[in-house]
C-alpha positions in Angstrom: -6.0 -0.1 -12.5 -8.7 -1.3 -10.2 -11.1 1.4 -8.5 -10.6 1.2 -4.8 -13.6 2.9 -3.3 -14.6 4.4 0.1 -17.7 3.4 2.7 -19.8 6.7 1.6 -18.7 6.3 -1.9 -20.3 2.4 -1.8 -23.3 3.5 0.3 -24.2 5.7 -2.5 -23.1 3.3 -5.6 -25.6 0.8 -3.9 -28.5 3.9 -3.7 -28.0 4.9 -7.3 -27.9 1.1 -8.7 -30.7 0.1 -6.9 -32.6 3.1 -7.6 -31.9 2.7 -11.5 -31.0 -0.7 -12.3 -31.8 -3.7 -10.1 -33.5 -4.4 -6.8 -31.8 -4.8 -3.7 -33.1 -8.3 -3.7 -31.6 -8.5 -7.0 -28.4 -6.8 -5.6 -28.4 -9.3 -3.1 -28.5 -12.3 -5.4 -25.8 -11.3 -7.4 -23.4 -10.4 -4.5 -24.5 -14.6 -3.5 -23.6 -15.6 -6.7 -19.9 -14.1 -7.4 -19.4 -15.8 -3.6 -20.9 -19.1 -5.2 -18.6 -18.4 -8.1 -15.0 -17.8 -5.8 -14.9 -20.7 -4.0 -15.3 -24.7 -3.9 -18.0 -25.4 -1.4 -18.0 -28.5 -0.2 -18.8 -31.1 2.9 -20.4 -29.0 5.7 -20.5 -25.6 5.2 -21.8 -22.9 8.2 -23.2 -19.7 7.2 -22.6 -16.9 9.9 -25.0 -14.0 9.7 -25.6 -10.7 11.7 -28.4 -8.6 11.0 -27.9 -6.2 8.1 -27.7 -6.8 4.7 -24.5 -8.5 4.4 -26.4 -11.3 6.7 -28.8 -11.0 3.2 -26.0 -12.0 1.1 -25.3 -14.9 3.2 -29.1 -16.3 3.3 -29.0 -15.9 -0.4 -25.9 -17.9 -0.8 -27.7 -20.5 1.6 -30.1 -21.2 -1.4 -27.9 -21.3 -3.7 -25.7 -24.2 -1.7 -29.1 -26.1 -0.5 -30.3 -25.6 -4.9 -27.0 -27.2 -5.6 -27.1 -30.3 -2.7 -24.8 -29.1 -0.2 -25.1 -29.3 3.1 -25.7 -25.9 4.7 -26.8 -24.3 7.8 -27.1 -20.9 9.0 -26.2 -19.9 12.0 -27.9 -16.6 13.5 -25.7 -14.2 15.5 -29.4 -12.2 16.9 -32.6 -12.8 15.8 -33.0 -9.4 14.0 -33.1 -8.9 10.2 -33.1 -6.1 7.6 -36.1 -6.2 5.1 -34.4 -7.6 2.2 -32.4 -10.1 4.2 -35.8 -11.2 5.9 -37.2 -11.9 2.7 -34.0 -14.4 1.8 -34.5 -15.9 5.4 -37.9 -16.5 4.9 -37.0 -18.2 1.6 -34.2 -20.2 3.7 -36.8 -21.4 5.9 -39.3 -22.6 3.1 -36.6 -24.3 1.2 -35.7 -26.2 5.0 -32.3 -25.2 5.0 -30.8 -25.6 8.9 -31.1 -22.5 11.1 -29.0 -22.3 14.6 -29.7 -19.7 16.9 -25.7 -19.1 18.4 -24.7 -20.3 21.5 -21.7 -20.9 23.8 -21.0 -23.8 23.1 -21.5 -24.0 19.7 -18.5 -26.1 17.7 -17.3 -23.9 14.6 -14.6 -27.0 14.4 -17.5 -29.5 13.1 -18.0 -27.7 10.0 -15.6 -27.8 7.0 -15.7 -24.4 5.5 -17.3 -21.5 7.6 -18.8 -18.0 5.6 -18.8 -14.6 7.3 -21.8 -12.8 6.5 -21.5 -10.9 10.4 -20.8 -7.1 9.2 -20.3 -5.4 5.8 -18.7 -2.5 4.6 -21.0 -0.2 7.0 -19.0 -1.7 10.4 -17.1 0.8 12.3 -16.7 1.5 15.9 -17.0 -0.8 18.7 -18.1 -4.5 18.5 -20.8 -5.9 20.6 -18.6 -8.7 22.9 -20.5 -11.5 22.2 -19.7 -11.2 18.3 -16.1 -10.4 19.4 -16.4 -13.9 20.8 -17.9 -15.4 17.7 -15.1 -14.0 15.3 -12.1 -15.1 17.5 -13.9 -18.8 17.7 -14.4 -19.1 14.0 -10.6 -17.8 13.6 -9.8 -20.8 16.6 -11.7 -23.0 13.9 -8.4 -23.3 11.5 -11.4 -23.8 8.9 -11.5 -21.7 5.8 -13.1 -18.9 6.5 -15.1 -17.1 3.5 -15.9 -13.4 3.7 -19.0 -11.6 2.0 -17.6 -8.4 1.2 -14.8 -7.6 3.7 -13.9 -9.0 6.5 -16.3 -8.5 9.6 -14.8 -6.2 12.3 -12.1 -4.8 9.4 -13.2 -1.0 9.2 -13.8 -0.9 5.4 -12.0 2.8 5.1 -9.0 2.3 7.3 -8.3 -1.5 7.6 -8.3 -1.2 11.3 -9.7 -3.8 13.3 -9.6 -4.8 17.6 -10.8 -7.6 16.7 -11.6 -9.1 12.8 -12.3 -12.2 10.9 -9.1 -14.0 9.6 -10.4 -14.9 5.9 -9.0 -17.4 3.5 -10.6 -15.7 1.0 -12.3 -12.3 1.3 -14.9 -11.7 -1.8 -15.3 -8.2 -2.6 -18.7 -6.7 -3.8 -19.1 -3.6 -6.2 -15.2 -2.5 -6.0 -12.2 -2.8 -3.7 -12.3 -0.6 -0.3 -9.7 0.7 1.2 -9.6 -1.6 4.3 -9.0 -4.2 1.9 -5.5 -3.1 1.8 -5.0 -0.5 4.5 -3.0 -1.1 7.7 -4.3 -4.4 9.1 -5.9 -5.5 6.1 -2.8 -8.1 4.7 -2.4 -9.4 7.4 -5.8 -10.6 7.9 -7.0 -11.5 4.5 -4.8 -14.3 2.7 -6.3 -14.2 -0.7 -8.9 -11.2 -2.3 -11.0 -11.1 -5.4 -13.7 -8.2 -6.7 -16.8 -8.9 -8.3 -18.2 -5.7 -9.5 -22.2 -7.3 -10.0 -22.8 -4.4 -12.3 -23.3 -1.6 -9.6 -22.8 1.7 -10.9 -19.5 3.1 -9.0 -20.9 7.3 -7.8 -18.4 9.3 -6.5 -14.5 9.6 -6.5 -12.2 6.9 -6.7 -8.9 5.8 -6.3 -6.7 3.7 -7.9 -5.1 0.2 -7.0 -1.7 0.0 -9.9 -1.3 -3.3 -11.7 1.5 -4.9 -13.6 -0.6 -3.7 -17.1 -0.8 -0.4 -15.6 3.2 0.3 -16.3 3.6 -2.2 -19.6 6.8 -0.5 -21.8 7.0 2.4 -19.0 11.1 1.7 -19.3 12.8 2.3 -23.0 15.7 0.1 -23.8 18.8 2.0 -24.4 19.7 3.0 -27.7 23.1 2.6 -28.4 23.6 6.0 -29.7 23.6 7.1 -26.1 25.8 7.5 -23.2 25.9 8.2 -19.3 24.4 11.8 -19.6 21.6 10.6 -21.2 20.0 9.4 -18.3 20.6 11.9 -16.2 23.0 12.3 -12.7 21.3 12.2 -9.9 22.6 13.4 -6.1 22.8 11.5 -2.7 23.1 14.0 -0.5 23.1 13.1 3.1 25.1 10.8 5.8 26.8 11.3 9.5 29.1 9.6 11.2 26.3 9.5 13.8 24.4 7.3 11.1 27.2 6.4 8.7 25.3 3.7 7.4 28.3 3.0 4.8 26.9 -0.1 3.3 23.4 1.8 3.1 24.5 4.8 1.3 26.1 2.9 -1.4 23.3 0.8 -1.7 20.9 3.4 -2.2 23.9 4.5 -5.2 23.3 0.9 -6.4 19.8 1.4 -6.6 19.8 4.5 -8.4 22.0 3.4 -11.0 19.6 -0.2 -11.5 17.0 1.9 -11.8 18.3 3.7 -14.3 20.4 6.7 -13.9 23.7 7.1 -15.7 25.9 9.0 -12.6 25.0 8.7 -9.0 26.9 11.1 -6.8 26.7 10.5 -2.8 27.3 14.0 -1.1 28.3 13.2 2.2 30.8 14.8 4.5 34.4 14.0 4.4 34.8 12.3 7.4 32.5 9.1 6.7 34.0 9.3 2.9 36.7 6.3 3.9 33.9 4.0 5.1 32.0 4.4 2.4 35.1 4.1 -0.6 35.0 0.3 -0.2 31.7 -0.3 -1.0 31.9 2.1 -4.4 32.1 0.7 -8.1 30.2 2.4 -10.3 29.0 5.5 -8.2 31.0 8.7 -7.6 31.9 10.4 -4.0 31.8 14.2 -3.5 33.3 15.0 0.2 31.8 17.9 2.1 34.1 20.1 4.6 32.2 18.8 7.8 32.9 19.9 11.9 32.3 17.4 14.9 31.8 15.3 11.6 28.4 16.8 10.7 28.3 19.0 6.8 29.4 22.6 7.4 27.0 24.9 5.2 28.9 26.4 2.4 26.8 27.6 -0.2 29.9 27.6 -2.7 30.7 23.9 -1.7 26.9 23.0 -2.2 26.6 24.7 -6.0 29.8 22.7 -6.7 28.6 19.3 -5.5 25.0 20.4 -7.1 26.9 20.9 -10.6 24.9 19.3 -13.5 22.7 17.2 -10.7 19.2 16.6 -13.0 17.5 15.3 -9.6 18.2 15.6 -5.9 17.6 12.8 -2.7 18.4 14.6 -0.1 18.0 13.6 4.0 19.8 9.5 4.0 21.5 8.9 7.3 21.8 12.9 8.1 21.2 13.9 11.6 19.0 17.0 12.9 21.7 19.8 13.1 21.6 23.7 12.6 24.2 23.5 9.7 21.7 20.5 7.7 18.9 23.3 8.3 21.3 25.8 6.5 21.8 23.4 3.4 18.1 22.2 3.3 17.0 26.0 3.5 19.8 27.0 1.0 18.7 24.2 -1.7 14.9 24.9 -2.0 15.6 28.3 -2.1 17.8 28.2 -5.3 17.0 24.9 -7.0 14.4 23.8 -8.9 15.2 20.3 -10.3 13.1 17.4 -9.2 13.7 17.1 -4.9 13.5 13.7 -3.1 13.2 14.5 0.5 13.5 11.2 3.0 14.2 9.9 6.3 16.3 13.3 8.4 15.5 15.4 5.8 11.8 15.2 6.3 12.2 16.3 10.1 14.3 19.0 9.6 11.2 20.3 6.8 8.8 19.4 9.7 10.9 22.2 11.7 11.8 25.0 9.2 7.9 24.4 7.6 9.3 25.4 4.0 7.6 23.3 1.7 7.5 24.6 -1.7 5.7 23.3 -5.0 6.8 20.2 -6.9 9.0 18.7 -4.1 8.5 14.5 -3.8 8.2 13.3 0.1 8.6 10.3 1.3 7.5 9.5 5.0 6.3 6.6 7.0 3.7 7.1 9.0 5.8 9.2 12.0 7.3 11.2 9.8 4.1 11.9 8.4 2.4 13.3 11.9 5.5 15.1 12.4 4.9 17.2 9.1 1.5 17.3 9.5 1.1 17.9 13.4 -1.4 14.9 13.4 -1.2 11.8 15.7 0.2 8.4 13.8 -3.4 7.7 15.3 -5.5 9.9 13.5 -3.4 9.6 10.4 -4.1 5.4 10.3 -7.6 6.0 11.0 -8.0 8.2 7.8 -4.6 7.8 6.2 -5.8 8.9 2.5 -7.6 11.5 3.2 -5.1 13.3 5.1 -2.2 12.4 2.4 -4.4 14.1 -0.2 -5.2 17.1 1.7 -1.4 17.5 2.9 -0.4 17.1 -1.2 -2.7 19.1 -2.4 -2.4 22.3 0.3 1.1 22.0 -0.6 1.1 21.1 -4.4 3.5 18.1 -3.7 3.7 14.9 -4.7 3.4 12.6 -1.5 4.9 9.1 -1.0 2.9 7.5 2.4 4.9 4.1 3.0 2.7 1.7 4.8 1.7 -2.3 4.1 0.1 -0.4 0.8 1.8 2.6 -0.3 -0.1 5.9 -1.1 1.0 8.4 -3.2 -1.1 11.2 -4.0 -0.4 14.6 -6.1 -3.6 16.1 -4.0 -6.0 15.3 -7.2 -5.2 11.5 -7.3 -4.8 8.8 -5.5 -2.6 5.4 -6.5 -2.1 2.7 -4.1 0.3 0.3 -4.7 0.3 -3.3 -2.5 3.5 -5.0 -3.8 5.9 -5.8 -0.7 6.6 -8.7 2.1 6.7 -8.7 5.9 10.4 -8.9 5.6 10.3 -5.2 3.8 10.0 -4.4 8.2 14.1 -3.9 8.6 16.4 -0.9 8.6 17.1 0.3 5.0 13.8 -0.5 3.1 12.6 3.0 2.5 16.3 4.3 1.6 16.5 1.5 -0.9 12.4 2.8 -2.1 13.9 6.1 -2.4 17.4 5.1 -4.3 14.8 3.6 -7.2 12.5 6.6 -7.2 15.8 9.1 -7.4 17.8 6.8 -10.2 14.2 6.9 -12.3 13.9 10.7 -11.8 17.2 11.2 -13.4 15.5 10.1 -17.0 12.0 10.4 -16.0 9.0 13.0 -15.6 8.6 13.8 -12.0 4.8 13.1 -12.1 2.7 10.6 -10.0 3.2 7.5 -12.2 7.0 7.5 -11.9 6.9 7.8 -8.3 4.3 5.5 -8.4 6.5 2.6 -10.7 9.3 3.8 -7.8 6.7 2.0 -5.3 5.6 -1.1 -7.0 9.3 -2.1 -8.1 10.4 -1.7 -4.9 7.3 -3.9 -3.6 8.3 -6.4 -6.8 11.8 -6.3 -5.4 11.5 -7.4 -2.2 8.9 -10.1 -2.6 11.0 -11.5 -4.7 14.0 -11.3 -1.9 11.5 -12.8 0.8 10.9 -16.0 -1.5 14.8 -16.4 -1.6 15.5 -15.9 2.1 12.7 -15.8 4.6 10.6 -12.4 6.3 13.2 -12.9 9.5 16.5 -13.0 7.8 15.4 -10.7 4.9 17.8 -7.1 4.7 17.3 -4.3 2.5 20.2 -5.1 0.4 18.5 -8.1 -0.3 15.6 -5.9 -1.8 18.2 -3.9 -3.6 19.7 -7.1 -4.9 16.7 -8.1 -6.9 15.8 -4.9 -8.4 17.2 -6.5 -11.9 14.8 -8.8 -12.0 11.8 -7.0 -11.1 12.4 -4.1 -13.2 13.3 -6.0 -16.6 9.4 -6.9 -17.2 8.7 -3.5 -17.9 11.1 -2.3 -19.9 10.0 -1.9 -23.7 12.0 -4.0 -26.2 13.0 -2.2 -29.8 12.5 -4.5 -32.7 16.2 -5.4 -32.9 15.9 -6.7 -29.5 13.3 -9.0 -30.2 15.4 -10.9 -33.0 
């Protein structure tokens, strides 16, 4: 796990470390040197500073290049400085290295790698529009583009950004934020590192998962075992408004290759033909349905929910009275591990039942729906809210996003595995077909849902390298689940022979 933390939470690290360990000229030296460290500098290199203390980091890297005979220059943004950062200035100036006051027609183009030492962590809010104008030139550049700490313009809580540095390589200070990997963040950093520089971490943090994070969380199968051991687990949902044949037995398909011995789709009779042809290893149970939506029959329901160790319900349903009925009926009288996804999750954002222990999975609209907030509000502080909303309910909550959040209202994981071509129809069904198969053998705590995340993620970065983010479908994710998952599973010594 790496600690991901927040503005506030850094703000005070950097009080605490300064206060009881090293200097903040000290601090400052060190953040130059894992910069030095991250990157080949070489030819021409141009040093762009604002005015705070990130604009310190990037004076003191400015020695460092001029001690070690490259050819550096620093070019001022305003002729302002913090206290510390004056102090490396000054020392910039003594040891002759080129200063540049900005201008219009400055040329980012002449120099071969450019650093962005504009804002820090502390940016948030509105840019001034002649740094706007700086950033978008540097990104015009097509030079490398180096950034102290994050990216200037990204909001270091949100990864929201009008306007941001493009960074070949984004060098971290202290610990990971969250606008490292929020929203925006991806698609404006190409490659990230941390350096932690020994500061003191103060305050709560969150948790970005790594591959070591889930080594041996899969068991091989013992051969003294059979279907039931791994539990069956229940599809429950479909319309012939959103038939979705081919999805509904892919999300079967992904159960199963995650693990579950029986996957039963519940769906109503009438779509049951389109979806026979595109069944193997799953089983069908029909539901009586009118004007082909499910018609509520709490007899029918207990008989389709017989022996079901885990429920998915909400796939491809549609917004009726009768799906009200059935949603209603089931988390009043069951208490196996519930998936609730896609229709199902506006439906609960209507009838307001949310009981302890259910698993939701929403994007970011289905989210405001259940919570009443804007999908504004929501990006702008998108963990916070998920960990309120988990813990006032007692829930574990699944935020889908370009890093996935799943909190249990105590914790928070974040999990970055995934591709641009992840954007089509299907992805989160096929997410919640692996979280659903897992649960059918698996606790239903925060690290399964979690693993349910990063496979999926796995999965379909692996798909994109085969086919392309345009031409990329969800089965394709689905298709390489085999190969994501089989790292983690835990070999027994006969296997190894």
């Amino acid at each position: 796990m790496r600690k991901v933390i927040s503005r506030q939470v850094m703000k005070n690290s950097d009080q605490y470390t300064i206060k009881n360990k090293f200097s903040s000229l000290e601090l400052m030296n060190k953040a130059a040197k894992a910069v030095l460290n991250s990157y080949p500098f070489k030819g021409k290199v141009l040093i762009v500073a604002g005015s705070g203390n990130n604009a310190g980091d990037g004076y003191s890297l400015a020695l460092h290049l001029a001690r070690n005979c490259v050819d550096v220059k620093l070019l001022l943004t305003e002729n302002h400085f913090s206290i510390d950062g004056k102090y490396y200035y000054d020392a910039c100036k003594k040891a002759n290295v080129k200063t540049e006051m900005y201008s219009e027609n400055f040329n980012f183009a002449s120099y071969d790698i450019l650093v962005d030492a504009i804002y820090g962590t502390g940016f948030h809010g509105k840019m001034p529009k002649q740094i706007a104008e700086i950033i978008n030139k540097m990104n015009e550049s097509q030079k490398p583009i180096i950034s102290i700490d994050i990216n200037s313009g990204l909001d270091s809580d949100n990864g929201l950004a009008e306007t941001c540095i493009h960074s070949t390589l984004t060098v971290s200070i202290g610990a990971l934020k969250p606008g490292h990997l929020l929203n925006m963040a991806k698609d404006n950093i190409d490659s990230l590192v941390n350096h932690n520089i020994d500061i003191d971490i103060i305050g709560e943090s969150y948790y970005l998962l790594e591959d070591k994070d889930f080594e041996n969380f899969l068991s091989s199968r013992l051969n003294y075992s059979h279907k039931g051991t791994y539990g069956l687990v229940g599809i429950l949902g479909g319309s012939l408004k959103y038939s979705g044949s081919i999805k509904l037995a892919n999300i079967s398909l992904s159960s199963l290759t995650a693990g579950a011995g029986v996957a039963r789709l519940i769906v109503p009779n009438s779509i049951v033909n389109g979806i026979i042809p595109y069944i193997l290893e799953s089983t069908i149970y029909p539901i009586n349905d009118k004007d082909d939506q499910m018609v509520f029959d709490k007899s029918e329901i207990d008989k389709a929910l017989e022996n079901v160790d885990a429920l998915l319900i909400g796939i491809g349903w549609d917004q009726n009275e009768n799906n009200q009925k059935i949603l209603n009926y089931i988390l009043d009288n069951y208490n196996i591990p519930i998936v609730i996804d896609a229709d199902g999750l506006n439906i609960l954002a209507k009838i307001k039942k949310i009981k302890p222990n259910l698993i939701l999975t929403p994007h970011l609209k289905e989210f405001s729906r259940l919570t009443g907030i804007s999908v504004e509000e929501i990006s702008k502080n998108p963990i916070n809210i998920a960990k309120e909303y988990a813990n006032k309910n007692q829930i574990i909550l699944l935020l889908k996003g370009p890093t996935t959040i799943i909190t249990d209202g105590k914790q928070v994981y974040l999990v970055d595995k995934g591709a641009p071509g992840m954007a089509t129809a299907g992805s989160g069904d096929v997410l919640s077909g692996i979280l659903i198969g897992l649960l059918g053998y698996k606790t239903p705590d925060l690290k399964t849902v979690s693993f349910s995340a990063y496979i999926n993620g796995l999965a379909g970065e692996i798909a994109e390298r085969e086919k392309s983010s345009i031409s990329m479908l969800a089965r394709d994710t689905a298709n390489n689940l085999t190969q994501a998952i089989k790292p983690y599973i835990q070999k027994r010594k006969n296997d190894e022979k």
